[in-house]
C-alpha positions in Angstrom: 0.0 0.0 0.0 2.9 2.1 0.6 1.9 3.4 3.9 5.0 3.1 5.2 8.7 3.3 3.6 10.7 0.0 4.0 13.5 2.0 4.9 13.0 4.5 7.5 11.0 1.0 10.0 10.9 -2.0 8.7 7.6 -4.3 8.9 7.9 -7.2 11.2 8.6 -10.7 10.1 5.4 -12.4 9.4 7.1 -15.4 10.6 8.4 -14.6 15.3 10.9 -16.7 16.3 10.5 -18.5 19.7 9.6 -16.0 22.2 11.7 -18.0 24.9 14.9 -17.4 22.2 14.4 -13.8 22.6 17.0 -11.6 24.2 16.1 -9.1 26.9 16.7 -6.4 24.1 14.5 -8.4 21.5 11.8 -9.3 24.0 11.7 -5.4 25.0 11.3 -4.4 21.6 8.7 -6.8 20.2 6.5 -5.8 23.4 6.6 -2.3 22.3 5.6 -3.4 19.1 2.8 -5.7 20.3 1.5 -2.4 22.1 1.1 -0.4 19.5 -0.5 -2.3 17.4 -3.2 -3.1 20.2 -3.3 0.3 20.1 -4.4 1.0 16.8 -6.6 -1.9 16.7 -8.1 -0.8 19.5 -8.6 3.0 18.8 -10.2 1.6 15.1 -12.5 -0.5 16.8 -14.2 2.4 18.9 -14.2 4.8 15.7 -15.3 2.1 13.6 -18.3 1.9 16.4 -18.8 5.5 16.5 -18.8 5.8 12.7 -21.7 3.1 12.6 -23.7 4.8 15.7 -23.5 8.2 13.6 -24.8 6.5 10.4 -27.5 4.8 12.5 -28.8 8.4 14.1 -29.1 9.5 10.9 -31.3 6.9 10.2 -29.4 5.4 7.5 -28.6 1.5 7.1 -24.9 0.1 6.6 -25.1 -3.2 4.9 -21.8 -4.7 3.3 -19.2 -3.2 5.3 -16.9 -5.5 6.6 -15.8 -6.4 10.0 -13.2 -4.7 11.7 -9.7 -6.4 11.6 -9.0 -8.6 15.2 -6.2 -8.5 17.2 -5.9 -11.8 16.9 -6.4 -12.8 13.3 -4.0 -14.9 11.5 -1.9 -12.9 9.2 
């Protein structure tokens, strides 16, 4: 999508190596990681539900849209 340039942070592995294998360092920083992406998962699942309640005062129907991504998805 190009959201974000390869160089300036790469994207993490979609492969993790064993967490127990982890260094201190490595542990530290894949936490961080795991954080923010709660994060945004989290802050676009209350928009999302905002967005939806809006629509739904106005007294308009949302059919189609799909469901929010999950923090726990595959991928």
């Amino acid at each position: 999508m190009g959201l974000v340039d390869p160089k300036v942070e790469p994207l993490s592995d979609r492969e993790s190596p064993d967490w127990a294998g982890l260094s201190a360092e490595k542990k530290q920083e894949e936490d961080r990681k795991m954080a923010v992406y709660a994060a945004m998962v989290d802050r676009l699942d209350q928009n999302i539900g905002k967005l939806l309640a809006k629509i739904k005062a106005m007294g308009r129907v949302v059919r189609g849209m799909p469901p929010p991504p999950c923090s726990h998805a595959p991928g």
